[in-house]
Structure formats: structure tokens, C-alpha cells
C-alpha positions as a printed NumPy array, in Angstrom:
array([[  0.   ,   0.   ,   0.   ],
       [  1.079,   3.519,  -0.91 ],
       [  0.899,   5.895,   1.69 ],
       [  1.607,   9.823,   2.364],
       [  2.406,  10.679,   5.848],
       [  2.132,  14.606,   6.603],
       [  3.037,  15.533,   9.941],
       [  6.358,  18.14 ,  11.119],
       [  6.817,  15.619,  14.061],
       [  9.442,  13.084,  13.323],
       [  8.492,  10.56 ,  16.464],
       [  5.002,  10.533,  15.009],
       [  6.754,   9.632,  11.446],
       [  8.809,   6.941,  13.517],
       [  5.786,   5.676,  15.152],
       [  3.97 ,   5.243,  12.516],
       [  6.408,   3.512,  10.168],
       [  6.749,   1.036,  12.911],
       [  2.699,   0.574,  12.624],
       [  2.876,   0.502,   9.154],
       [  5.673,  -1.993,   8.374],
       [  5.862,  -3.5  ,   4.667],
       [  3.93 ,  -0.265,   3.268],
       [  5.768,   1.775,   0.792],
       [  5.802,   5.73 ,   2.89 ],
       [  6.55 ,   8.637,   1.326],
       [  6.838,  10.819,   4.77 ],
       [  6.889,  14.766,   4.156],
       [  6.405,  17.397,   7.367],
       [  5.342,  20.715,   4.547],
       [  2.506,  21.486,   2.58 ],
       [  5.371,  22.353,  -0.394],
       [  6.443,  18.712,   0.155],
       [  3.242,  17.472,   0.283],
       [  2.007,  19.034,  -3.12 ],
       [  4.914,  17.919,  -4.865],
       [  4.601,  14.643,  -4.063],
       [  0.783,  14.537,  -4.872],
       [  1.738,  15.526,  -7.967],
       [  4.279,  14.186,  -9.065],
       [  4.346,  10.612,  -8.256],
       [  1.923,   7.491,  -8.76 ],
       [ -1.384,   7.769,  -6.695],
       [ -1.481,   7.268,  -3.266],
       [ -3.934,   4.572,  -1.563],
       [ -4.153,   6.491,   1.737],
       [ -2.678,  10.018,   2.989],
       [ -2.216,  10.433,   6.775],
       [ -2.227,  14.512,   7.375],
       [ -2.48 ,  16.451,  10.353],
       [ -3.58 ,  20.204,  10.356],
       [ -1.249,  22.045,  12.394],
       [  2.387,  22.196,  10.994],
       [  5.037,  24.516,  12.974],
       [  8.133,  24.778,  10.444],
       [ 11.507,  25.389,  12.13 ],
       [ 12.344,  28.455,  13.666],
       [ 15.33 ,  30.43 ,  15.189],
       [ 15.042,  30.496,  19.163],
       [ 13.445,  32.94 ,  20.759],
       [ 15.204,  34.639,  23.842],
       [ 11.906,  35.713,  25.529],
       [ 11.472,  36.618,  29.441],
       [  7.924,  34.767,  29.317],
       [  5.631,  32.644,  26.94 ],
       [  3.912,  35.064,  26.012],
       [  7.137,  37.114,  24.567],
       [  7.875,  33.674,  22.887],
       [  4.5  ,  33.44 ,  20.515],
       [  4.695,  37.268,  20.367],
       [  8.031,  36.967,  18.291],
       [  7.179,  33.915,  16.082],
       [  6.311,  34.912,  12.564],
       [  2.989,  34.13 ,  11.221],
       [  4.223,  33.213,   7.931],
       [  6.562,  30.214,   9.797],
       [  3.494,  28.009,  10.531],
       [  1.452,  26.218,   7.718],
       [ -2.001,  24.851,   8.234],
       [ -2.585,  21.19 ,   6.629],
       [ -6.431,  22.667,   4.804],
       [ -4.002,  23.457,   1.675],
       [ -2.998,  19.948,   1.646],
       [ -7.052,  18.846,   1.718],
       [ -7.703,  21.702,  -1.007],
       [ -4.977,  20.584,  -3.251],
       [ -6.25 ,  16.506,  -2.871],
       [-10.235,  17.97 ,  -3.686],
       [ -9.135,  19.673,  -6.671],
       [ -6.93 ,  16.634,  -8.244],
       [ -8.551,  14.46 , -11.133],
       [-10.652,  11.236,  -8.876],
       [ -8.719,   9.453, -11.077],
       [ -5.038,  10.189,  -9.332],
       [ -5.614,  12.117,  -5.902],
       [ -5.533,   9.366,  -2.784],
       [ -8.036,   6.946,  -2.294],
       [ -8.69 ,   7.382,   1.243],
       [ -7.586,  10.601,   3.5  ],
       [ -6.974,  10.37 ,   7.361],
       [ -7.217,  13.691,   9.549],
       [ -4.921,  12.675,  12.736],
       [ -5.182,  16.272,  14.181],
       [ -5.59 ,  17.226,  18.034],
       [ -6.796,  20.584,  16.731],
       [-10.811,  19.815,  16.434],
       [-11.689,  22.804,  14.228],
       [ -8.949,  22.45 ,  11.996],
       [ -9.862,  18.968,  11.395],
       [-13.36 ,  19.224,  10.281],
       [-12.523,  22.265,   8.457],
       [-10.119,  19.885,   6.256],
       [-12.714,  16.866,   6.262],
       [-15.536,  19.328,   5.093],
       [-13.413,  20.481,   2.502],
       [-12.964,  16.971,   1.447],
       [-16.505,  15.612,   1.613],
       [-17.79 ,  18.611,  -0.352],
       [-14.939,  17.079,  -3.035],
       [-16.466,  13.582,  -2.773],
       [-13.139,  12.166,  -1.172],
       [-13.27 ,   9.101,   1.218],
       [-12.45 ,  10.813,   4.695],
       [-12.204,   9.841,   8.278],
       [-10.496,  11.241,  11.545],
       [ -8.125,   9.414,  13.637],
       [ -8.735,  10.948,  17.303],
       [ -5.617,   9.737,  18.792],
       [ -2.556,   8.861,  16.512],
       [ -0.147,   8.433,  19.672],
       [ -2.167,   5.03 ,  20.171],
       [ -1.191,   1.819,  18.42 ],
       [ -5.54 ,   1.081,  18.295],
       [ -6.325,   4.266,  17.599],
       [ -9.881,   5.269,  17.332],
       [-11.552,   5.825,  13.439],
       [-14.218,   8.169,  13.427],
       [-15.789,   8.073,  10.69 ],
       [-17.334,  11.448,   8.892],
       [-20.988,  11.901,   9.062]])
């Protein structure tokens, strides 16, 4: 089985290559990534994306927290929903045959599954991806 794996945590790439032994992974952590390899390779039989993606940054020398997300640049996190745009606007014929949202962030997630449904792709949530059994909940 072909599967993308979208996520900019490299345990949760670890973990679930160990789940996932014997598949063929193509494991990206940015929507550019991401894109490029919906596009230009064979089609995928599932795609594993989450909706919050925090791309490297310089440290921050902050006094408190707050001083920390003050200083980050919005333009150094990416949101996942151009990932689910870019797989409802491919051909049926060549964008993946199954999607799985494995985001913590709720409203992110539906955003990306409505986007999906609307596009007539085969979409369902994974609530928990830190667990081996992890719980499929299917869209409505």
C-alpha cells in the first residue's frame, strides 16, 4: 500500500512507520512537500495529514511565553487545509483513495474533512494517533 504521511513531528513519522511496516511511505512534514509529491508521483492509496504544521524556527530569547508566541512569525506556521484543497481539486482518477485527519486541533480537522466531503473524497479522523488502536471516526 502507498501511503503519504504529513506531519512536522518526526516521532510521530517513527511511530507510525513502525505501525505501518511493509507499506511503501513517502513521509513529508510541509505542505510544499506534500504538493509535490501529490503531484508528481503514482497515486497514493491512503494520505495520513495532520492540520497544524510549525516549520523550524530560530530560538526565541523571551522573558515569558507570552514574549515567545509574540516573536514567532505568522508566515513560519502552515495549516494542513491546503494539503485537503490541493487533494479535492486533483482528477478522482489520481488524488488518494482514502484521506486520514490525525489532528488534536478539532476545528482544523473538520474544516479539512468538510473540505474533502464537499470534493467527494473518502475521509475519516483518527482521534488519537499516539495510540497503536487508535480510534476511526468516521465522517458523518
Amino acid at each position: 500500500m502507498r501511503i503519504l504521511f504529513l506531519d512536522d513531528d518526526w516521532e510521530r513519522h517513527s511511530h507510525f512507520t513502525m505501525l505501518h511496516l511493509g507499506h511503501d511511505i513517502a513521509h513529508v512534514n510541509c505542505v510544499a512537500d506534500a504538493r509535490r509529491v501529490l503531484s508528481n508521483s503514482r497515486r497514493f492509496d491512503e494520505a495520513w495529514l495532520d492540520h497544524d504544521l510549525e516549520l523550524q524556527y530560530e530560538p526565541v530569547r523571551a522573558w515569558n511565553l507570552r514574549q515567545v508566541y509574540q516573536a514567532r512569525r505568522f508566515e513560519r506556521y502552515e495549516c494542513c487545509l491546503d494539503v485537503a484543497r490541493h487533494i479535492a481539486q486533483m482528477p478522482r482518477a489520481i488524488r488518494p483513495r482514502r484521506v486520514f485527519v490525525h489532528s488534536i486541533n478539532e476545528g482544523g480537522a473538520l474544516r479539512m474533512m468538510d473540505c474533502l466531503k464537499v470534493a467527494g473524497v473518502d475521509v475519516h479522523r483518527i482521534a488519537d494517533l499516539r495510540y497503536e488502536q487508535a480510534q476511526l471516526v468516521r465522517a458523518a
